[in-house]
BALOBA-1460 file (C-alpha; in Angstrom, 3 decimals):
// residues 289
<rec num="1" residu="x" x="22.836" y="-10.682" z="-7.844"/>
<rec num="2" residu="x" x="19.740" y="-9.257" z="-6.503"/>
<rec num="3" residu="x" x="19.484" y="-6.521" z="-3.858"/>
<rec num="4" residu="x" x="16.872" y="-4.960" z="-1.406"/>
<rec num="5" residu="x" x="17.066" y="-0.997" z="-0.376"/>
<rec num="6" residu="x" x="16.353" y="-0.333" z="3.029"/>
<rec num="7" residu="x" x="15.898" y="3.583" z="3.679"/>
<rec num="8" residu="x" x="14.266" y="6.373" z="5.156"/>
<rec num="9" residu="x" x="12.077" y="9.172" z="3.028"/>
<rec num="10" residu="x" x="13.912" y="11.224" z="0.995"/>
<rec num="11" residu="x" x="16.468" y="8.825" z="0.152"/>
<rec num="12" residu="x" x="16.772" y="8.051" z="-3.979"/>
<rec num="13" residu="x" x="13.816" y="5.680" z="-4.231"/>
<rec num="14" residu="x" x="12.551" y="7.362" z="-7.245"/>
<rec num="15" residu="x" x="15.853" y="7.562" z="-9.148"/>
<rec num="16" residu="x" x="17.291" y="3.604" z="-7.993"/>
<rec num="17" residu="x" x="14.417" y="2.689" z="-9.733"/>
<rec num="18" residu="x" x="14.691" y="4.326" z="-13.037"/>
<rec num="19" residu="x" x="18.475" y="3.098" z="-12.796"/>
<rec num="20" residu="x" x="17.527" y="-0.187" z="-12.583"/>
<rec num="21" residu="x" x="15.024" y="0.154" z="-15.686"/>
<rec num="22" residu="x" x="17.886" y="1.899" z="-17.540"/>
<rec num="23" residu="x" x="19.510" y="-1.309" z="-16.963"/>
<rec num="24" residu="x" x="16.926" y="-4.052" z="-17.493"/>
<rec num="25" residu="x" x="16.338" y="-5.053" z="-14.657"/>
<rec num="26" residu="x" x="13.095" y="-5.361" z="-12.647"/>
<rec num="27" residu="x" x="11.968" y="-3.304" z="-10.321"/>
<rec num="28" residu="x" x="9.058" y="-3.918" z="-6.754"/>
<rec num="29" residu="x" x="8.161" y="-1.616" z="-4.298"/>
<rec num="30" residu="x" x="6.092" y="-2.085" z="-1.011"/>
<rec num="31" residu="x" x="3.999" y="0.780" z="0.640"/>
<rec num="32" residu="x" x="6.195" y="3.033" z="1.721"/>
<rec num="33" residu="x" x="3.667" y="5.827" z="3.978"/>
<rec num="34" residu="x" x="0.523" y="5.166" z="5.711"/>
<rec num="35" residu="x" x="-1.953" y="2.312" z="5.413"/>
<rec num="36" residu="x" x="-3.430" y="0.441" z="3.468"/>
<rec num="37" residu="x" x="-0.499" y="-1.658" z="2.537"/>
<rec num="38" residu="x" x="0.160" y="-2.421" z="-1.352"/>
<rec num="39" residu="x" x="3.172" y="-2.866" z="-3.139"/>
<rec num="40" residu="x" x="3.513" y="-2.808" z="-7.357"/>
<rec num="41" residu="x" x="5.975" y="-4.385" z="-9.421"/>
<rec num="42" residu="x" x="7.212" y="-2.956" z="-12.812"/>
<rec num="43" residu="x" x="9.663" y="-3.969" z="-15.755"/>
<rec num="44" residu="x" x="11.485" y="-1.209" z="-18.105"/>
<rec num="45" residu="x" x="9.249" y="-2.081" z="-20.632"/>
<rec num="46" residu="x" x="6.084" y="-0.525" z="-18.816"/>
<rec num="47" residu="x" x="4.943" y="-3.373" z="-17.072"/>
<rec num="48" residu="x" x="3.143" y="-2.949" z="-13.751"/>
<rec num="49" residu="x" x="1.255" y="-5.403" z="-11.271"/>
<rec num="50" residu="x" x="0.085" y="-3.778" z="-8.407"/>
<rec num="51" residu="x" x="-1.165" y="-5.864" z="-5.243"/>
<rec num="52" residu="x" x="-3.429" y="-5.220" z="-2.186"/>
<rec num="53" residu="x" x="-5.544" y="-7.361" z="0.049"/>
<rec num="54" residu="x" x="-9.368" y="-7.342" z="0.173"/>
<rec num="55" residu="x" x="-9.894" y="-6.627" z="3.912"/>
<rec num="56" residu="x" x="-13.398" y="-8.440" z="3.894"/>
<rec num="57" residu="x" x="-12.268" y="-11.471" z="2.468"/>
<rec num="58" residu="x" x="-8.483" y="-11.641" z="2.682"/>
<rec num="59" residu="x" x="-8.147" y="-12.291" z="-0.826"/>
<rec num="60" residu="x" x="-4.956" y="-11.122" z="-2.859"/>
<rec num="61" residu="x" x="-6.327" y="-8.622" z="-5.699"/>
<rec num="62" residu="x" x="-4.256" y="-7.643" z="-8.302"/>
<rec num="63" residu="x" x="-3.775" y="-5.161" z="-11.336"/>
<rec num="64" residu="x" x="-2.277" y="-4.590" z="-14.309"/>
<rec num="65" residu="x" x="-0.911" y="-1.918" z="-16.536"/>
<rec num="66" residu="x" x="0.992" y="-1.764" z="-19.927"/>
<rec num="67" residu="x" x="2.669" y="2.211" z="-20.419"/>
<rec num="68" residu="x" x="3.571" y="2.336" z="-24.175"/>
<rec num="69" residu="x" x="6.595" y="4.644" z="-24.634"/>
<rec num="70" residu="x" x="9.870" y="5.430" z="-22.430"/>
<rec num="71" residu="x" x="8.759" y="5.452" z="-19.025"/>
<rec num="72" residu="x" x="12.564" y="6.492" z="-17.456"/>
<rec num="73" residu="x" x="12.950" y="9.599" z="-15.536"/>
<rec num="74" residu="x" x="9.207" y="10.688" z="-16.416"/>
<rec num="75" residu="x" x="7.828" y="11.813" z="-12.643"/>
<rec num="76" residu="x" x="4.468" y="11.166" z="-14.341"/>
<rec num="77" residu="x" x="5.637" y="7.339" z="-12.803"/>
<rec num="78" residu="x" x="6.243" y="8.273" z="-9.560"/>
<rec num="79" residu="x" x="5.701" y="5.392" z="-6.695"/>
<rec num="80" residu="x" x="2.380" y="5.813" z="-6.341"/>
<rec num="81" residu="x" x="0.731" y="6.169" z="-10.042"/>
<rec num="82" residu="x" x="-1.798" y="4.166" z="-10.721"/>
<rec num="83" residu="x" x="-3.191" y="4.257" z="-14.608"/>
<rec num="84" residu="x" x="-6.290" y="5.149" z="-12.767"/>
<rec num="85" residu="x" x="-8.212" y="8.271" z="-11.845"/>
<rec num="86" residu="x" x="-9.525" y="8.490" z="-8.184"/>
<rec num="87" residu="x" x="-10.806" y="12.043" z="-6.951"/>
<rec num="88" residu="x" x="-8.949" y="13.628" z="-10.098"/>
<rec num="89" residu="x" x="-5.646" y="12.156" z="-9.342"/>
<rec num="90" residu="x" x="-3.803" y="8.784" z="-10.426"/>
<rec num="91" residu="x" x="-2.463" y="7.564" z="-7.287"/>
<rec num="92" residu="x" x="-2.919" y="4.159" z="-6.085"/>
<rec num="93" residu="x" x="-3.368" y="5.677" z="-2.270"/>
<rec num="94" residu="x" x="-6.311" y="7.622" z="-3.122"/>
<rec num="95" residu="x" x="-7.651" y="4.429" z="-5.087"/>
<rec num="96" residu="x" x="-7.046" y="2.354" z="-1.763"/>
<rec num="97" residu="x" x="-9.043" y="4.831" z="0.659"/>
<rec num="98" residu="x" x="-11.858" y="4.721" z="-2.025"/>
<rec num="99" residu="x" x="-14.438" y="3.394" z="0.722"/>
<rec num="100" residu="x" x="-15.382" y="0.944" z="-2.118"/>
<rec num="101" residu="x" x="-12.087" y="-1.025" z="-2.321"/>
<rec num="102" residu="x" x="-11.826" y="-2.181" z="1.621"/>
<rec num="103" residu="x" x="-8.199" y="-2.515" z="0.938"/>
<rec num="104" residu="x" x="-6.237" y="-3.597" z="4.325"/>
<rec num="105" residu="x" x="-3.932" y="-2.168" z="6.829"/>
<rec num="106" residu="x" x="-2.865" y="-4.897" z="8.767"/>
<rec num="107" residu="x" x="-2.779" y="-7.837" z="6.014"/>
<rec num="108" residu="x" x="-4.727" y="-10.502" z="7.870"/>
<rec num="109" residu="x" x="-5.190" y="-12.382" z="4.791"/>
<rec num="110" residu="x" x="-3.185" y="-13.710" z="1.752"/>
<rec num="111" residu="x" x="-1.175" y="-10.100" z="0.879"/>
<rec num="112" residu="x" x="1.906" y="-12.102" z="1.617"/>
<rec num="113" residu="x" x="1.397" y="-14.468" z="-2.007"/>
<rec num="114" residu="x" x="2.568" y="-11.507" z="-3.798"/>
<rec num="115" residu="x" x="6.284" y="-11.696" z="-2.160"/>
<rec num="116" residu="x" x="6.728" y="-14.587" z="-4.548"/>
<rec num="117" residu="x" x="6.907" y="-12.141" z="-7.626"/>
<rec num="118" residu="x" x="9.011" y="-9.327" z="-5.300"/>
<rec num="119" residu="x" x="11.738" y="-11.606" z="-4.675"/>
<rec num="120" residu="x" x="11.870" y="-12.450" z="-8.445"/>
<rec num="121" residu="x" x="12.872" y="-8.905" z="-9.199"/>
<rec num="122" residu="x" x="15.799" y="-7.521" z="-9.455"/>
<rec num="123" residu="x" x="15.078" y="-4.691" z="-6.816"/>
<rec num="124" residu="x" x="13.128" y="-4.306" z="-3.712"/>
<rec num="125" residu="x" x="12.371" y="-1.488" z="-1.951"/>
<rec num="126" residu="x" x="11.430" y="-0.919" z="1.205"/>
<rec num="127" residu="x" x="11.007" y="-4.774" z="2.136"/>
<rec num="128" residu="x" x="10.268" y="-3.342" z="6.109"/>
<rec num="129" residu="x" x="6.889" y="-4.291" z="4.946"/>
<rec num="130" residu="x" x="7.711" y="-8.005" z="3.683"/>
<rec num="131" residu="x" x="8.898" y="-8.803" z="7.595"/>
<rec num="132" residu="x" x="5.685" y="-7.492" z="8.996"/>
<rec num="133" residu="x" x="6.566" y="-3.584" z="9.787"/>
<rec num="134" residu="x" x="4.522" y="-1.059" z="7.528"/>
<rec num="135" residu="x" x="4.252" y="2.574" z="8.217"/>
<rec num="136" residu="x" x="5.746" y="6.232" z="6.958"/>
<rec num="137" residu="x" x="9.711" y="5.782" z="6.222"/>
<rec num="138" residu="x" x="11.751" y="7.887" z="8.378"/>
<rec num="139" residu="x" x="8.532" y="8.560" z="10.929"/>
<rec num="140" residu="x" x="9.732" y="8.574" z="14.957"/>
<rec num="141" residu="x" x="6.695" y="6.546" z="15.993"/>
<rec num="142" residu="x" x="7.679" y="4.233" z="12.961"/>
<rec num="143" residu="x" x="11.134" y="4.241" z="14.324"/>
<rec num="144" residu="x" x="9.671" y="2.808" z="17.793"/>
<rec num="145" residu="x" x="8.080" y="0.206" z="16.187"/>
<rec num="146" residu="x" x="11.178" y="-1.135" z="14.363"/>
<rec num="147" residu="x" x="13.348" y="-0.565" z="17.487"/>
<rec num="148" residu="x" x="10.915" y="-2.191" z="20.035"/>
<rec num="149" residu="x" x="10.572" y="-5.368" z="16.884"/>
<rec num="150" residu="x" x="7.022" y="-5.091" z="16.967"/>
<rec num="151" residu="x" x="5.252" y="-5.705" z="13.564"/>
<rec num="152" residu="x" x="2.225" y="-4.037" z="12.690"/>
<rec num="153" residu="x" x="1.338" y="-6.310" z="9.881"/>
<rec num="154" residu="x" x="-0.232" y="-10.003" z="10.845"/>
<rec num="155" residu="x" x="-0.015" y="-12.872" z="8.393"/>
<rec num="156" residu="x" x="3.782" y="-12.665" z="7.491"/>
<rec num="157" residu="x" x="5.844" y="-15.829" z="6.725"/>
<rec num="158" residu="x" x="8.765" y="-14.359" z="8.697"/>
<rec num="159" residu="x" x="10.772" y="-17.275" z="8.470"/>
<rec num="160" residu="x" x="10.281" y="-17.232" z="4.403"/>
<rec num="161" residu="x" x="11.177" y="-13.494" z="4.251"/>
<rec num="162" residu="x" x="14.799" y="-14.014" z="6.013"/>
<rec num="163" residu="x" x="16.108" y="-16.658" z="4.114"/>
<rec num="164" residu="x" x="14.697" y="-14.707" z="0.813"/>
<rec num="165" residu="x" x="16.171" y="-11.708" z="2.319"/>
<rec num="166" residu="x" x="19.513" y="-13.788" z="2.906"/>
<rec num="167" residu="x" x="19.935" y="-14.622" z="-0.910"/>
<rec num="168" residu="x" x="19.835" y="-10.799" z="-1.415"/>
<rec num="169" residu="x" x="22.585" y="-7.878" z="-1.488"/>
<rec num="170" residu="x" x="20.446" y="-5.794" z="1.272"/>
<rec num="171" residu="x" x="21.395" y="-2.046" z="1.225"/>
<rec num="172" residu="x" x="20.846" y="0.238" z="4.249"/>
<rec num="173" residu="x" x="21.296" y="3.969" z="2.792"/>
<rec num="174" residu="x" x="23.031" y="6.273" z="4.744"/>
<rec num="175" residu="x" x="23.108" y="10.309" z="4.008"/>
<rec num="176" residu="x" x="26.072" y="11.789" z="4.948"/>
<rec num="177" residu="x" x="25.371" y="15.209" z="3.395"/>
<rec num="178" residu="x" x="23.645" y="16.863" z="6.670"/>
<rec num="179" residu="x" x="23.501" y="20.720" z="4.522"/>
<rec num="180" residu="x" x="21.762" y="18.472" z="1.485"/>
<rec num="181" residu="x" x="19.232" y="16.709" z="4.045"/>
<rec num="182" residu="x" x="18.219" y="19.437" z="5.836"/>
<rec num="183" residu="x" x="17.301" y="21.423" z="2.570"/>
<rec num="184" residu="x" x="15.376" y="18.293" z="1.055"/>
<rec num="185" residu="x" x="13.487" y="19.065" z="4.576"/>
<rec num="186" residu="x" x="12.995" y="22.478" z="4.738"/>
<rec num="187" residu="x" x="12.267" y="23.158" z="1.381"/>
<rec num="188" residu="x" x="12.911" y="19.610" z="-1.014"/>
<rec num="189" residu="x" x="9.556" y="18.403" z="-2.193"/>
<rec num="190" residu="x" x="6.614" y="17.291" z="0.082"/>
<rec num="191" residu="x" x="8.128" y="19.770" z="2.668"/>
<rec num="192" residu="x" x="5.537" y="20.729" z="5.618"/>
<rec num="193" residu="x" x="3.155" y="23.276" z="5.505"/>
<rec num="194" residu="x" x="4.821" y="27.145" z="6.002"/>
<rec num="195" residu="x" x="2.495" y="29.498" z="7.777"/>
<rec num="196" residu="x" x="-0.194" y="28.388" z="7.394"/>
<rec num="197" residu="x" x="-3.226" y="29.944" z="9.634"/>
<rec num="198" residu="x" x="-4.970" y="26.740" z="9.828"/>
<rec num="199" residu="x" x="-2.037" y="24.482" z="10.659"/>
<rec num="200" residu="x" x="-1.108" y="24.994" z="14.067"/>
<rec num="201" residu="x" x="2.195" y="23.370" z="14.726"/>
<rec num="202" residu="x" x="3.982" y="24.995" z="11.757"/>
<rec num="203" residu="x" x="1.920" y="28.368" z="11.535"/>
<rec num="204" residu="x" x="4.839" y="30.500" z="12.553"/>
<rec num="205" residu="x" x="9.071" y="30.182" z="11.359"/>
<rec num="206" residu="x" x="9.525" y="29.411" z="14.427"/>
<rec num="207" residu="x" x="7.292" y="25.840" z="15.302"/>
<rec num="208" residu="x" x="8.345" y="25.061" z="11.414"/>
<rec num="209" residu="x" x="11.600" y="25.248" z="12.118"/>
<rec num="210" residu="x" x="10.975" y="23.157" z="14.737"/>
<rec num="211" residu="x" x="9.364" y="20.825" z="13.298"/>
<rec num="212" residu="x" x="11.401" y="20.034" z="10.353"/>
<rec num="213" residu="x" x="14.503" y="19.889" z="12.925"/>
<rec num="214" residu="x" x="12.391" y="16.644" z="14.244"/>
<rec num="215" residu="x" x="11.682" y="15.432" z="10.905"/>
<rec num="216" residu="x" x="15.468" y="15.725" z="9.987"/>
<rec num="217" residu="x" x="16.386" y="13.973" z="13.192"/>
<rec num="218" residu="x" x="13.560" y="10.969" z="12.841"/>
<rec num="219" residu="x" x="15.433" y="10.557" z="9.604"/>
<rec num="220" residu="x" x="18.812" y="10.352" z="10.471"/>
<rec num="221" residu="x" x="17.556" y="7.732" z="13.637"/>
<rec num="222" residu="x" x="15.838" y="6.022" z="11.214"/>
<rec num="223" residu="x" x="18.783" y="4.625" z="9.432"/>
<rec num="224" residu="x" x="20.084" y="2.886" z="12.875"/>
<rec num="225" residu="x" x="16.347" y="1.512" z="13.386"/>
<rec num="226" residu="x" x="16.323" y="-0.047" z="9.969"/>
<rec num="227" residu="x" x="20.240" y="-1.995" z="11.079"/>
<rec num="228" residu="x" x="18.144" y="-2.777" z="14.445"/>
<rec num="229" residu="x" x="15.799" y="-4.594" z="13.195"/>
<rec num="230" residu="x" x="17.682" y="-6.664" z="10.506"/>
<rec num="231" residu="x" x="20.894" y="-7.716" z="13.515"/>
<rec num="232" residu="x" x="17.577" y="-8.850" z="15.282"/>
<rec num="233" residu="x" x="16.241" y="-10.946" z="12.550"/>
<rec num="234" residu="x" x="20.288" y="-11.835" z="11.549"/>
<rec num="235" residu="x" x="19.577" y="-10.324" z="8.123"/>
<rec num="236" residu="x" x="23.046" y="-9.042" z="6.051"/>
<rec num="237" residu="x" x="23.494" y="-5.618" z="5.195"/>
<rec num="238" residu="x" x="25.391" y="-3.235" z="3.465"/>
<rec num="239" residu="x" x="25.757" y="0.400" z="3.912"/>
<rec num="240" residu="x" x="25.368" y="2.389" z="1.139"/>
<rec num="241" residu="x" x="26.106" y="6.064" z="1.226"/>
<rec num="242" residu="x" x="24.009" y="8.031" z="-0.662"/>
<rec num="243" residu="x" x="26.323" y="11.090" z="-1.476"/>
<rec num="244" residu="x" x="29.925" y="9.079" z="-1.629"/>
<rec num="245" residu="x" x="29.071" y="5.210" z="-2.876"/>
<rec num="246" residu="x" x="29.358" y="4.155" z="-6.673"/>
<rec num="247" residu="x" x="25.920" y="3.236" z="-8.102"/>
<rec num="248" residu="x" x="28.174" y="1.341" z="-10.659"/>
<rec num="249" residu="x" x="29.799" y="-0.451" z="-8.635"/>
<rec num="250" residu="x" x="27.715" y="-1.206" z="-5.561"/>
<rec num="251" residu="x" x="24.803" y="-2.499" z="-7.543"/>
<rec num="252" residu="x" x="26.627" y="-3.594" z="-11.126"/>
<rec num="253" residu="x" x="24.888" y="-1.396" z="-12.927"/>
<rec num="254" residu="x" x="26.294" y="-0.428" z="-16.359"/>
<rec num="255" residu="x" x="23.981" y="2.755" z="-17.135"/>
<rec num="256" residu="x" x="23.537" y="5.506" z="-14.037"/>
<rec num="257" residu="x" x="22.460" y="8.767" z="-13.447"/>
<rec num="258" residu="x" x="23.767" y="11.671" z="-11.983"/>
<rec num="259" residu="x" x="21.359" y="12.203" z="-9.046"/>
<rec num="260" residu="x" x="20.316" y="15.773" z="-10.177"/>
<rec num="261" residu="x" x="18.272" y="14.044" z="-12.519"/>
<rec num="262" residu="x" x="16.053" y="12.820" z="-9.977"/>
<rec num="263" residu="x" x="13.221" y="15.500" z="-9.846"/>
<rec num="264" residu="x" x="13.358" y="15.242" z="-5.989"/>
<rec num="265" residu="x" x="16.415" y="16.709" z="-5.952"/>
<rec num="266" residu="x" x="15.806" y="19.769" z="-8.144"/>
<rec num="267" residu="x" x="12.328" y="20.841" z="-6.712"/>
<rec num="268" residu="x" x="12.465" y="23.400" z="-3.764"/>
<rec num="269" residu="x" x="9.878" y="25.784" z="-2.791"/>
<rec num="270" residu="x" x="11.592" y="28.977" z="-1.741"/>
<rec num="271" residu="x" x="9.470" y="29.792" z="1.064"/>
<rec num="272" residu="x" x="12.178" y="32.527" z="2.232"/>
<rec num="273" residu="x" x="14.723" y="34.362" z="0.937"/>
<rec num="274" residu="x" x="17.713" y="32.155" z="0.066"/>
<rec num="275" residu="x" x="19.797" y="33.913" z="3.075"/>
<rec num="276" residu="x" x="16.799" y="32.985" z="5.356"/>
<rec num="277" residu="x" x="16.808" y="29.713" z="4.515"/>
<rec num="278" residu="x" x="20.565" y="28.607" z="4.187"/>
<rec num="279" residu="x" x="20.778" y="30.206" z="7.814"/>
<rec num="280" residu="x" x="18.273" y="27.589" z="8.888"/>
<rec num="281" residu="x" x="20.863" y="25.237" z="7.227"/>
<rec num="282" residu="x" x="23.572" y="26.761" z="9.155"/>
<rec num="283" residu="x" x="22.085" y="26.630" z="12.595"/>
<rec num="284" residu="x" x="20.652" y="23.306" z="12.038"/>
<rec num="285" residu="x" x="24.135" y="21.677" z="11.047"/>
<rec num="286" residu="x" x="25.600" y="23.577" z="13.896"/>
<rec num="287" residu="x" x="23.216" y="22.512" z="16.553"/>
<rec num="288" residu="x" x="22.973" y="18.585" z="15.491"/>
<rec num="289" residu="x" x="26.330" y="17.154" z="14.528"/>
């Protein structure tokens, strides 16, 4: 069986890949933040293809990478390294906003010829971009989009996509752990800006409090956008709880990790004093059941 893993941000991308290697199995993964769209596809032996479309002539571009050596659970090989260096930083985004690539945003062209290889892996993540809907996981505007079933993205063989999609085991993930999600928020890694003079809407505890409180909320709607969209397009579905399910079980996997392996879940900035912060925990579990 082969399975697709529909989520919001913060939701065990990094370490459901490195799973799958473990077990291997292959492994493709669509833009998951802001434009331009790309995805890149990857095998436990340190394989990777990565895809974009030219936006001046639609053409399908692709690149590829051999990593010698054990590539599991090194964050060096996070989802957006790319072998090469752009403004002193291997990431395929930076690469993609390099004025001289003219990647695209709203794939016009031929980006779609790379879903071929995506539905021959084992995994795909974040597929919202494979039925025409590209944009920052867990985002409310994003959210809209999904909910009002109003793709972004052009040249999409919807019809194509569903039945592929159909073939699939498609996972929704679901975090039941609100204490858990709000710290990945307030402090997990890639948390907003704290006090910052020259950030306005988070320059004080109080708008970054705030703000996060939206960002946790965005996520948790998120989750009932994703099921939206796919009863609209008939597309099956599983839950898949992301603090009570069986990696084992609910994707056959013979090898898995404890989650505290994924670096994601270990990295927190303490901003605050620990009793500052857990009683941003407290009042945010309190105040949003």
């Amino acid at each position: 069986m082969k399975y697709s893993y529909f989520c919001p941000g913060k939701a065990g991308k990094y370490l459901i890949r490195d799973m799958f290697w473990k077990n291997n199995k292959t492994h493709s993964l669509f833009c998951c933040g802001t434009p331009p769209m790309y995805a890149v596809m990857s095998t436990p032996a340190g394989d990777f293809d990565w895809y974009w479309e030219d936006d001046d002539t639609g053409n399908l571009v692709q690149t590829s990478y051999h990593v010698d050596g054990d590539i599991i659970l090194d964050h060096t090989y996070n989802e957006t390294w790319y072998p090469v260096l752009t403004n002193g930083k291997h990431c395929i985004k930076q690469l993609l906003k390099n004025s001289d690539i003219k990647a695209s945003s709203c794939c016009t062209g031929n980006f779609s010829k790379c879903f071929k290889h995506a539905f021959d892996t084992d995994i795909i993540v974040n597929p919202l971009v494979m039925l025409g809907y590209g944009g920052v996981l867990g985002n409310h505007r994003f959210g809209e989009i999904l909910r009002n079933h109003q793709p972004n993205l052009v040249n999409i063989p919807i019809e194509y996509v569903v039945d592929e999609l159909n073939k699939r085991t498609n996972m929704v993930t679901h975090k039941e752990d609100l204490r858990q999600l709000a710290r990945n928020y307030f402090i997990g890694n890639g948390h907003l800006p704290y006090k910052q003079a020259n950030i306005f809407f988070t320059d004080t505890t109080e708008k970054y409090v705030k703000q996060v409180t939206k960002q946790i909320n965005s996520y948790r709607q998120f989750e009932q956008d994703i099921v939206c969209l796919l009863d609209y397009y008939n597309i099956n579905y599983e839950w898949y709880n992301l603090d009570t399910d069986s990696y084992e079980e609910r994707f056959n996997l013979d090898q898995v990790f404890d989650k505290e392996f994924d670096p994601h879940h270990r990295i927190y900035d303490f901003i605050e004093p620990c009793d500052v912060i857990e009683g941003w925990i407290d009042d945010y579990v309190r105040d949003n059941p």
